[in-house]
N, C-alpha and C positions, 0 to 999 in steps of 0.2 A: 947678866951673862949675854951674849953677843949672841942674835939669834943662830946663825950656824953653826956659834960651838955646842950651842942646847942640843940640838939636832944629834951633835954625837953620841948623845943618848939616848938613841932611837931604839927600840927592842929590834933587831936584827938578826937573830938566832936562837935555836928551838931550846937553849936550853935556859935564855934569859926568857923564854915567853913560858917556860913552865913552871917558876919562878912565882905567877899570875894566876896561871891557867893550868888544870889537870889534863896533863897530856901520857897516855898509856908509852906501854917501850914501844909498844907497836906503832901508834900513831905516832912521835915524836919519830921513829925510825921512818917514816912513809912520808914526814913533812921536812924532814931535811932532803930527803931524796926532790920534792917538788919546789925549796926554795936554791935548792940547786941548778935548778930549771929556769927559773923567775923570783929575784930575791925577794925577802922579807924585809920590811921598814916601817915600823908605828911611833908611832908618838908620843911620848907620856900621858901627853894632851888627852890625843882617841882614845888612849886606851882606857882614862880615868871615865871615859861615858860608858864603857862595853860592861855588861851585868855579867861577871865573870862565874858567875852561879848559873850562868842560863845557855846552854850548847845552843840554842836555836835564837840568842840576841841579835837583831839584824843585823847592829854594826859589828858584831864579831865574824860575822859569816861576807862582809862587806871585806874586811880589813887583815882578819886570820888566815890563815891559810888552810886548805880542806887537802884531804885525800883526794878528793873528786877531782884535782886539778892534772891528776894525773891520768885524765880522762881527757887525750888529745883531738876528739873530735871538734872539727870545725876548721875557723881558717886564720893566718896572722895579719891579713889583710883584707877583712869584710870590705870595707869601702873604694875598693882598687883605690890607696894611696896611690900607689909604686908607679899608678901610669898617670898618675897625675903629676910629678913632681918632675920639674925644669929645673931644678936644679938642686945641690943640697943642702935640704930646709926650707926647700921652699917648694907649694903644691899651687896648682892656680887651675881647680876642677870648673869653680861655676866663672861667670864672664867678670862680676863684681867685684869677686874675693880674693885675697890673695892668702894665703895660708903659710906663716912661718914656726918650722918646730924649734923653737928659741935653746931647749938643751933636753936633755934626757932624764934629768934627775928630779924627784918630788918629795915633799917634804915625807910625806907617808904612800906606799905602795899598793894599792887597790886592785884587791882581788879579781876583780871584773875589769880590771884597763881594757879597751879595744887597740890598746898599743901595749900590748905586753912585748910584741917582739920587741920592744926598744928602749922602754922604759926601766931605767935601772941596771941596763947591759951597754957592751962596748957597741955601738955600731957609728954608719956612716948618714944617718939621715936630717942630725942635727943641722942649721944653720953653722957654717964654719966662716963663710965672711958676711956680715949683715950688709956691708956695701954695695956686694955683689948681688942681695938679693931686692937692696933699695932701688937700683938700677934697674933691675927685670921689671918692676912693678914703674916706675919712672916712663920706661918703654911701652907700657901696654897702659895707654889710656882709658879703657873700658874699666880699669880698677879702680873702686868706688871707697875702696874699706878694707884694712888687712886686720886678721885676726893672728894674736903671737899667742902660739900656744907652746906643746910641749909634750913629753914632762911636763911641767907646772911653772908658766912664766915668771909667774912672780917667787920661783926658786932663783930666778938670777939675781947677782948683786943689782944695787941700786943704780952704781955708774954705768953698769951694763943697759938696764932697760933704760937710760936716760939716751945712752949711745944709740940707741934703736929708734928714740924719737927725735933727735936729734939728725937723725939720717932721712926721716920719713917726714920733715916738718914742710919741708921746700917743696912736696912734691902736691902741684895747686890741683889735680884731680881726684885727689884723697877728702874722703868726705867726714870721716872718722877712722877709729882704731879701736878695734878692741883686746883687753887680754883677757886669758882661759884661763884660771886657775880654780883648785879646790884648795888651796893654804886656809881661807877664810873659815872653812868645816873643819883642817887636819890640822894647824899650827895657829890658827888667830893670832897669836904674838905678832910673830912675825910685820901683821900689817900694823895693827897698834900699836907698837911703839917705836916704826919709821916714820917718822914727822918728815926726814929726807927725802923719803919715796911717796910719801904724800903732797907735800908742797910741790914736787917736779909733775906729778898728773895734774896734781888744779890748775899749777903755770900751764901745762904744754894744753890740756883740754881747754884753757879759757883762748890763750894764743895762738893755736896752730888749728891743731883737727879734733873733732870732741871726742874724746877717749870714755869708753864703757870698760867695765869688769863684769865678766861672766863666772860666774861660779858652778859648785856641782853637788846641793842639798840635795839626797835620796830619801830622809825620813828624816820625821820631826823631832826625833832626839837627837839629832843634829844641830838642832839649833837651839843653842846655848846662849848665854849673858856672855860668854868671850866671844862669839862667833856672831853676835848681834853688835856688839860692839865693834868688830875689824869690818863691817859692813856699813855700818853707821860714820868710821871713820872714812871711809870712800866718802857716802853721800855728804858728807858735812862738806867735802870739798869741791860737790858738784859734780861726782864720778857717779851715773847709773849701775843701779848693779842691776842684773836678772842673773835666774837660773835656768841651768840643762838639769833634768831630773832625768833617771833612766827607770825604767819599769822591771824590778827584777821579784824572783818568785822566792816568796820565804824573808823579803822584806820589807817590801812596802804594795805588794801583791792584793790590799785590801780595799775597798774606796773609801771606809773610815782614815785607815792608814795614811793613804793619799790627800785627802780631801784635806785631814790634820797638817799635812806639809804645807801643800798651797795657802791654807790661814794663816800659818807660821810664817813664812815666808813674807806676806801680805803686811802681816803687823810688822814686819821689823824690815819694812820699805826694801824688800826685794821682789823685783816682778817676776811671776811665774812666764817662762818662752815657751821651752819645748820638754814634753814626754820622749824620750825614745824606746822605740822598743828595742829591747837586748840585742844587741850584733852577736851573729853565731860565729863568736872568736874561740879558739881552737884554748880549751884548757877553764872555756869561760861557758859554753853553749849550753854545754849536761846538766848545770847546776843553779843557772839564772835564768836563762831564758823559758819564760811562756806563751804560748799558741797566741796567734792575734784575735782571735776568736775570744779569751777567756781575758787576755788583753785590753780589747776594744771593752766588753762589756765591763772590766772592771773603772774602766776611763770613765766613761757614760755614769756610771751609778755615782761615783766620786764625785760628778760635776752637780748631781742633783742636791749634794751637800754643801754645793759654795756658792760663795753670791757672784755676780758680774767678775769683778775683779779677780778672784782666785781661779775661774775660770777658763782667762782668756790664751792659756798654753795650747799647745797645736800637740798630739800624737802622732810623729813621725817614726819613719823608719828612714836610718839613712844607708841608702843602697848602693853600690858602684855607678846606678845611671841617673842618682840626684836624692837629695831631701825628697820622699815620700809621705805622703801624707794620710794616715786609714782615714776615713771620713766616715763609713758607714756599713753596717751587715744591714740587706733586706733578703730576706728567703734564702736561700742556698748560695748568695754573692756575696763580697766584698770589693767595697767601691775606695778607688783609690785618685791624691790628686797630684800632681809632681808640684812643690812648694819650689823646689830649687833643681835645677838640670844639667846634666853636665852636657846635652846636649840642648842649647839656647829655643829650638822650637819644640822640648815636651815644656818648656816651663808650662802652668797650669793646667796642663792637659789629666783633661780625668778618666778611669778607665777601670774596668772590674776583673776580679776572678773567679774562679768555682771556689766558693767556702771549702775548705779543708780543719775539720777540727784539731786537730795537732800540727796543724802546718803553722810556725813560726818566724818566718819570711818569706818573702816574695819568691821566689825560685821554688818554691815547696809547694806552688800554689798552679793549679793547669788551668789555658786559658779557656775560655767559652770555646 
């Protein structure tokens, strides 16, 4: 079966997910009202990992949809997208990067998106002419490296992302490319068995610009013999993969938990990058996000369980004014270092706050 037609078989409504899962009149009436809001899409795939016996399985609480979601606190743009973006689909915050949202669509729908406004709805933020955005990036020499994300890049056809490198090969300031996807976690197929879309990354990464795949493991039951395999099929062709892990509470919230992913990850030749901590996104904040406080220390104890290598991820936060970095709590502070800046001289700049126990970002924290 053609992997898009599979996909039409995505569990997509409350009363094919009860089907699965025991859902009361009450909650199935409370969760249609929330994918009315932000739709519903799983996978047969995900859904065959989720221990349907267990209301508190990570990935069900990753991938399900909760009542809590109908808890609008927070915001649909933590990272000031909207004033970074020159045009549409295309963002250019830090001086290096250029940031293309390739389409709106994902193989499966995650509960925590920091793009839910857009993900899986009509709107205008997508990439509508990739030419026009190879141009801006063409024009601004400072751009070292464009990242095609999404929705989930590699939900686009294959001639599609070939069109993309094909537009981006000519331009001799380009140092690399990367794509963002989590398909490798929610659909594996998908990458294993396009030999098409595999042979155009090893051509264009050995002849043009070196192309990486980023991916998004949150916990170790994620990673599977399929989802080590559409990994492995990258690296066989010379594609880097690392992951973005995010730090969320009630899933991987433990530093066994943690610690389990990063060795995971390790053995199946994917490099740990970056932790983030939770973005307080509006339907996502109430029910994932944890204090930096209870955050940082879960990091720390985590690292005392891995060797060098599983170690070497950064905990950030990414903020409106740059990749932030926690670095450290001594006595009542928090020390902080900007990794990335949307203004070019805080890059490396380090700086503290008053410790706040339940303060969960920056903004929530008062300075000295």
């Amino acid at each position: 079966m053609n992997w898009k037609n599979e996909l039409k078989n995505n569990i997509t409504t409350v009363e094919e997910l009860g089907k699965y899962i025991f859902l009361s009149e009450e909650e199935a009436e409370k969760l249609r009202e929330v994918i009315s809001i932000h739709p519903m899409s799983i996978t047969r795939y995900y859904l065959s990992l989720i221990d349907k016996e267990n209301p508190m399985d990570p990935l069900r609480k990753m991938m399900i949809p909760s009542v809590n979601e109908l808890i609008a606190d927070g915001s649909y743009d933590t990272s000031g997208e909207a004033s970074n973006t020159k045009m549409s689909g295309l963002q250019h915050k830090y001086a290096q990067t250029a940031l293309v949202l390739s389409t709106n669509v994902c193989a499966a729908y995650c509960r925590f998106c920091f793009r839910k406004r857009l993900v899986g709805l009509p709107n205008e933020e997508v990439v509508s002419m990739f030419r026009d955005a190879a141009e801006y990036i063409r024009n601004h020499r400072e751009i070292t490296n464009v990242l095609i994300s999404g929705g989930d890049s590699m939900m686009c056809d294959t001639p599609v992302i070939r069109s993309f490198l094909e537009e981006l090969k000519g331009i001799d300031h380009l140092e690399f490319i990367r794509f963002g996807t989590r398909v490798p976690v929610v659909y594996p197929r998908r990458i294993i068995e396009d030999t098409e879309l595999l042979d155009m990354l090893e051509e264009y990464s050995d002849n043009h610009h070196r192309v990486y795949v980023v991916t998004h493991f949150n916990h170790p039951n994620e990673i599977t013999s399929e989802s080590e395999a559409a990994c492995a099929a990258f690296r066989k062709r010379g594609i880097t993969v690392s992951n973005q892990a995010v730090l969320f509470k009630d899933v991987n919230d433990s530093p066994e938990t943690l610690a389990a992913l990063m060795s995971g990850l390790i053995r199946i030749g994917v490099n740990p990058y970056y932790v983030f901590q939770c973005r307080p996104v509006a339907r996502v904040k109430s029910h994932f996000q944890l204090p930096l406080k209870k955050g940082y220390e879960i990091i720390e104890k985590a690292k005392t369980l891995l060797n060098g290598h599983g170690k070497r991820f950064r905990y950030i936060m990414s903020h409106c004014t740059g990749k932030i970095e926690i670095v450290g709590i001594m006595d009542d502070e928090i020390y902080f270092k900007y990794h990335q800046a949307k203004n070019p001289e805080d890059v490396g700049r380090f700086f503290k706050r008053k410790l706040k126990d339940t303060a969960a970002w920056l903004d929530e924290l008062e300075k000295d």
